[in-house]
N, C-alpha and C positions, 0 to 999 in steps of 0.2 A: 504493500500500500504506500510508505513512504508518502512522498509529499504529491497528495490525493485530496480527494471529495470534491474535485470540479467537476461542475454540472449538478450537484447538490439542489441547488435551487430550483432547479426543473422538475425536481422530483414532490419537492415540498409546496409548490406553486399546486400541483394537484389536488391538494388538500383541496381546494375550493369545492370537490367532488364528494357528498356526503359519506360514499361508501367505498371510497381509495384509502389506501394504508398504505405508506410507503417511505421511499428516504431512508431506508434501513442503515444501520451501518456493523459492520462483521464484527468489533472487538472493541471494548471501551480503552484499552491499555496495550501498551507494545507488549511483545513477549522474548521477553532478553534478560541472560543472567548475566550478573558482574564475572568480569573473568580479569586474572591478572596477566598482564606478560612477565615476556624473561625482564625486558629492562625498567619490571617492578610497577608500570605503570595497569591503568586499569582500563576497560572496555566495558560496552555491554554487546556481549556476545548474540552472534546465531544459529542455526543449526548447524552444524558439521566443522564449526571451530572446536570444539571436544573430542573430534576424533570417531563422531560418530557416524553409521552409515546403516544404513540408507538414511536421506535425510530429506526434508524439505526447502534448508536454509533459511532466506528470510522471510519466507510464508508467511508467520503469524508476527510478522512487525508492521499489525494491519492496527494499531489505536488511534485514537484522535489524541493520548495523552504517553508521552514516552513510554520505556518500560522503569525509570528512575523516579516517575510521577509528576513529570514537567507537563504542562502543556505543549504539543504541538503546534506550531504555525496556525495548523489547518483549526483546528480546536477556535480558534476567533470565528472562522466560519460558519462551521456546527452552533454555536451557542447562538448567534445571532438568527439563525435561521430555525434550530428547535425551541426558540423564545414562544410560549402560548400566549403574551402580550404581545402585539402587534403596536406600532406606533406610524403617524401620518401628520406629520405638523406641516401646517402653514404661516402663511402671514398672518392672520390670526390664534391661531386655535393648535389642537391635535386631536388626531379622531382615533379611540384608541379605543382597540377590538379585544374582549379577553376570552380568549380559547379556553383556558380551562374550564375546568367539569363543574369544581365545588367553592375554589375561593377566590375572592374578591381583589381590589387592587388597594383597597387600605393598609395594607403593611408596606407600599414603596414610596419613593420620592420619586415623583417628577419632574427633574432639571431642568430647566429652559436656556438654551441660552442659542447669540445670536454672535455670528461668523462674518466677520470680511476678509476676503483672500485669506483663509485661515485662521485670523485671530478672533479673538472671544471679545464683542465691544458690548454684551449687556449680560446677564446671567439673572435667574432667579428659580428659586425651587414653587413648587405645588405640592397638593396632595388629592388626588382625584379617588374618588373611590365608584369601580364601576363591576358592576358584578358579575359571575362566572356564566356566561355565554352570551355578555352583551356589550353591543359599540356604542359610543356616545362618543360626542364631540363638546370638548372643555374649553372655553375660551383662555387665552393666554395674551398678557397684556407686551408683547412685542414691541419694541419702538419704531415708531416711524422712520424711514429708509430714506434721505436724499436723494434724489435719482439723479440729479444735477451731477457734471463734475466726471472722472475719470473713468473708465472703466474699471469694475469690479465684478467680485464675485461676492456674494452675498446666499451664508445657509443658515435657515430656520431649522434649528435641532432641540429634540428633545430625549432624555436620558430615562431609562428604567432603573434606578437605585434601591437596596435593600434600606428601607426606616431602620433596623433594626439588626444588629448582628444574630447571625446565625451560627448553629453547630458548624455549618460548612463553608461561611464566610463574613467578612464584617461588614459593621454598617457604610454604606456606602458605594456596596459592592454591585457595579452593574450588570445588569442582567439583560439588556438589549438599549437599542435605540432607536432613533429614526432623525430623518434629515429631508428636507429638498433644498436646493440649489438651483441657484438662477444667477446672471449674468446682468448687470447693468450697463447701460452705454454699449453692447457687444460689437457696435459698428466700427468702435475705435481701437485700435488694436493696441493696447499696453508694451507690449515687445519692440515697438517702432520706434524710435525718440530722433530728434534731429544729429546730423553727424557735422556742423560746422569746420570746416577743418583753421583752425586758427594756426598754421603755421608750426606747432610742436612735434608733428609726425614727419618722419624722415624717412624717406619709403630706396629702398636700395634694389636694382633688378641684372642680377648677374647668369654669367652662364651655367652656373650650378644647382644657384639658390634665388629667391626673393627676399626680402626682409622690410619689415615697418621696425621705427622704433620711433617711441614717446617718452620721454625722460628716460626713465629708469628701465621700462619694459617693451622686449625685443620679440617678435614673433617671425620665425624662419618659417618659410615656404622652399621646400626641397623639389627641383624638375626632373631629380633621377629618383626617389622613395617614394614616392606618391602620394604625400601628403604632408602636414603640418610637421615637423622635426626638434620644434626649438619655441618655447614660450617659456619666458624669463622675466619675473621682475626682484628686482631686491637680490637678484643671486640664486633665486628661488628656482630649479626647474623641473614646468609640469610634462613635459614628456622625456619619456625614457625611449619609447621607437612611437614609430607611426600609427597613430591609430588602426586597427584592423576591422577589416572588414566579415561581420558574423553572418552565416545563414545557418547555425546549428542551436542547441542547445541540449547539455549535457542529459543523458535521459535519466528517465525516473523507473521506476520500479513498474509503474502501470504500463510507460513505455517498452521496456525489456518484456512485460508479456503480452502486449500486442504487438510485438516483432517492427515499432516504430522506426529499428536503426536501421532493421532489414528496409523496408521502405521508401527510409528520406535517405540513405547511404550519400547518395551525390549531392545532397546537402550540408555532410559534414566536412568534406573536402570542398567544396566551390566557393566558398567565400576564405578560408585558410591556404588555399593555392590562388587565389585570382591574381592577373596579372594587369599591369598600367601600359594599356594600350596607345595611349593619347595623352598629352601635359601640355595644357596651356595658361599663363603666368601672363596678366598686365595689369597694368595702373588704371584703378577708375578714378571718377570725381573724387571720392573722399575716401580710398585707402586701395588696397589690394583686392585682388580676385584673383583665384586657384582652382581651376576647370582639372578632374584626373578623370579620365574616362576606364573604370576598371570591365576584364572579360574574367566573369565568371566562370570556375571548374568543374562545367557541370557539363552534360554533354550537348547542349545547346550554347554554351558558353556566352551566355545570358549578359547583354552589356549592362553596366550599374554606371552611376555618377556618381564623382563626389565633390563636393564644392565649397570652399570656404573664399568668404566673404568678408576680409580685413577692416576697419573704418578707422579714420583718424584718432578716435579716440579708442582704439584698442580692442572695442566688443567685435568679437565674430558671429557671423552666420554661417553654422554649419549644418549643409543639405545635403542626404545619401539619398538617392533614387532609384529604386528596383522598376521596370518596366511591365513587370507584370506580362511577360509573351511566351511565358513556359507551361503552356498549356497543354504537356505532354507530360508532365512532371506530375511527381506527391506535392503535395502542400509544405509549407517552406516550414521550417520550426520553430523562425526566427527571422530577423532582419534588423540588421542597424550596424554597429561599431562597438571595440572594444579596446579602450583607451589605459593602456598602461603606465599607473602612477608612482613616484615615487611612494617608498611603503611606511612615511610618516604620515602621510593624505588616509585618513584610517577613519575619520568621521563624517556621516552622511547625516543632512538635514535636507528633506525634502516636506513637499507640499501635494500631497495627494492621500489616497485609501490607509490606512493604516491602524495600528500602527505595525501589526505582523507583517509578511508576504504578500500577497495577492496576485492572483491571475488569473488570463482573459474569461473563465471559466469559473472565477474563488475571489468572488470582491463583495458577496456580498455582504458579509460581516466587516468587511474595511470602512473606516468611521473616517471623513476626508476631514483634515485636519493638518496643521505641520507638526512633525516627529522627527525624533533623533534616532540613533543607529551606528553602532559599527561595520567595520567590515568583517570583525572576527564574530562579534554576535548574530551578524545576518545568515551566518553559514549555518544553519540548523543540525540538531546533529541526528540527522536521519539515519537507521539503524546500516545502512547503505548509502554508499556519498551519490550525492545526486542534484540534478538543478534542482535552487532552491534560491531565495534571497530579494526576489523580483518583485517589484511595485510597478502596479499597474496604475495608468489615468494621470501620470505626475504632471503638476503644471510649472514645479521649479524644485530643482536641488541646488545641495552644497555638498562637495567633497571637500573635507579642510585637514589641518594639522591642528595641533594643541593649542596654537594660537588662534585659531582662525583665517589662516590664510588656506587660499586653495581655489577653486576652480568652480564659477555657480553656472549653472545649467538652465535657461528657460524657454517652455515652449513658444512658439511663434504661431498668433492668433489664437484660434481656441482648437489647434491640435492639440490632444496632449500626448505622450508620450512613456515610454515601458523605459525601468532603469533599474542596476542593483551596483551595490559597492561589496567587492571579496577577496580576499586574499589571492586566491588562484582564478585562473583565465578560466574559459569554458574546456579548452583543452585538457589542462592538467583534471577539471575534477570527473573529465569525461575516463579518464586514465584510470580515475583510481575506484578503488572497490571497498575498500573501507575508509574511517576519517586516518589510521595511523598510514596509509599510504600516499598519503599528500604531504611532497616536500614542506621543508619549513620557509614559511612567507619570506617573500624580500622585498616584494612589490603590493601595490593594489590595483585591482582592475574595476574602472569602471566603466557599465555596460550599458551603451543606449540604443536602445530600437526603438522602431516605427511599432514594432509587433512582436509578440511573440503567442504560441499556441500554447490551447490552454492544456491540463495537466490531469483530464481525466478521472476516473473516478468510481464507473458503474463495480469495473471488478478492476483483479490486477491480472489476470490471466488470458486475454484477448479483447476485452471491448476496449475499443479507440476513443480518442474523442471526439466530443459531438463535434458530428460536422461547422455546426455554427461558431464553433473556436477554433477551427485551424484558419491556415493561412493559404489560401488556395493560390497556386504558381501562375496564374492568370489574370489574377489582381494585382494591379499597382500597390508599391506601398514608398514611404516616404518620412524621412525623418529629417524633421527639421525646428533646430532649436539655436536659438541665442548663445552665446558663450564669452563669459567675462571672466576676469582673475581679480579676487578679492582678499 
């Protein structure tokens, strides 16, 4: 099972049908004993590490909650979704449904509170009491919204809290939520700002390389590597090689038994071997442009773009563009770049679903909000190493160091964008088969796509994923975000 239960929500959406049961799920707990190795250190083991045989292996490491009694990722999904309180807030109100059989909703707190681009600008609690198999709608006194003025996002949320502690949690402890989200001003695109150039940018165009530099911070454009080579400010530098180009992602457990590597194969090679067929490097109005035209290693050798966009003042626009004409192919796994950073850049601050994992198939227990994160705590420790780590819908991160500095990330208009921060690339955790066979970190990768497919769920032993979360080879796809150093 490992990092599963996408498509959960298809199942529970059924409920609407008086006489449907379903959503099931195989095992509440992993099933894994502690074991020691020789150099003293400890695991939680699976079948056939004891020496045993015949075995099933990691069969039963199907729970929503480790075998050490953590929560799993996926565990934020599940809760949110087997919640028997339903919530629906507006600009007014919340219309709140109670599933349950027998008891009422006088033992919780209902939180209010009220989001711009993430932050919290009002808050207030309730107490609603609605009784067991019935909806009503509560007024909630919300503040009035300026619509005037820049664009934003703007979310109407309300919290299910426990009044009271429990034997199995304390007060305060949430028990579900609910949210809508709306967009004010969406005409004007926040990402855009003017690029004046006053003179500070020094833009240099040689046979090898490009370069801008503004005071202190230099950004190389390489015409033989295919891509960005060199961002520097302060001494600081955020790349180590050239951004890479992904069309894979490391598989999962569900993947391995529905034979997904068998499958997408030409997709784990075609973005890891593509080659830079075309480089074209000039001077615009107000800074650089970097045209690398890549041939994908797939056997249609699928052209991709990629394009960074310089400005006087230092911010990039970085665009990858898949064409969508491999209409003979599996669905892709993935799509975008994989950005390798020096391995002090180890803190991630984003702005989307959160604050676990999420994927295109497992969002909907993600609470949009901004969250913090490492790259070492993102890597879940799935009884099987496996993708894992990924936020879906982001609309801005931060990759930084201890101080703060590092590399922010925002989407451009109201695309949003799939990203994760980890120690290891997608290659090396593709490599490995348990957590102790992945080297020791040196770097951090971070990984942006346009897309990536979702993670399945029904079993682990052949069903795929819904078709509505893959990535079909004959659709366009496109990543494109903003990129400053902070």
């Amino acid at each position: 099972m490992g990092n599963s239960c996408g498509g959960l929500s298809e199942f529970i959406d059924l409920e609407r049908y008086e006489r449907y049961s379903g959503g099931f799920i195989w095992d509440y707990i992993d099933q894994g004993l502690v074991q020691r190795l020789p150099d003293g250190s400890e695991r939680l083991s699976v079948g056939g590490e004891w020496g045993d045989r015949p075995t099933d292996y990691e069969f039963v490491g199907n729970g929503i909650v480790f075998a050490d009694r953590t929560p799993s990722p996926k565990a934020q999904e599940v809760k949110q979704l087997y919640s028997p309180v339903k919530l629906a807030p507006d600009g007014h109100g919340v219309t709140i449904e109670n599933r349950n059989l027998f008891a009422g909703t006088d033992g919780y707190v209902f939180a209010a509170r009220l989001l711009e681009d993430g932050h919290e600008i009002w808050h207030a609690d309730y107490r609603f009491d609605v009784a067991a198999g019935d909806t009503q709608h509560h007024d909630i006194a919300f503040p009035d919204i300026d619509a005037d003025g820049d664009t934003r996002e703007v979310t109407y949320e309300v919290d299910l809290l426990l009044a009271e502690a429990t034997a199995w949690a304390p007060a305060g402890y949430e028990l579900a939520f609910g949210q809508l989200t709306g967009t004010l001003n969406p005409e004007q695109d926040i990402t855009e700002t003017s690029h004046d150039d006053d003179g500070r940018a020094t833009r240099t165009l040689s046979r090898w390389n490009a370069g801008i530099r503004r005071d202190d911070e230099e950004i190389l454009l390489s015409r033989t590597q295919g891509g960005i080579v060199s961002w520097k400010r302060d001494d600081r530098e955020m790349v180590i090689r050239r951004p890479e180009l992904v069309t894979f992602r490391p598989l999962t457990d569900n993947d391995r038994g529905n034979h997904s590597g068998f499958d997408r194969a030409a997709w784990f090679a075609a973005g890891r071997y593509a080659i830079v067929t075309e480089t074209k490097i000039h001077e615009s109005d107000d800074g650089l442009v970097a045209e690398y035209q890549y041939e994908l290693a797939d056997p249609n050798h699928t052209p991709v773009s990629v394009t960074y966009h310089v400005n006087s003042d230092m911010r990039m626009q970085l665009t990858v563009e898949y064409p969508g004409n491999a209409t003979d192919m599996a669905s892709l796994p993935a799509f975008g770049i994989e950005w390798e950073l020096p391995g002090e850049y180890d803190r991630l601050r984003y702005y989307g679903p959160g604050p676990e994992e999420t994927y295109r198939d497992r969002k909907q227990g993600g609470k949009l909000g901004i969250w913090d994160a490492t790259a070492k705590a993102s890597m879940a420790p799935y009884l099987m190493v496996q993708e894992t780590g990924s936020h879906e819908d982001v609309r801005w991160l931060e990759a930084t160091d201890i101080q703060g500095h590092g590399l922010r990330v925002t989407q451009r208009g109201d695309r949003h964008f799939t990203a994760s921060l980890l120690p290891w690339n997608t290659y090396m955790i593709e490599a490995a088969r348990r957590h102790e066979d992945l080297p020791e970190p040196r770097h951090n990768y971070l990984r942006l796509l346009a897309a990536q497919m979702g993670v399945g769920g029904d079993d682990s032993w052949g069903a795929p994923v819904h078709t509505a979360y893959q990535l079909p080879a004959g659709r366009p796809l496109t990543l494109d975000v903003n990129l400053e150093l902070i």
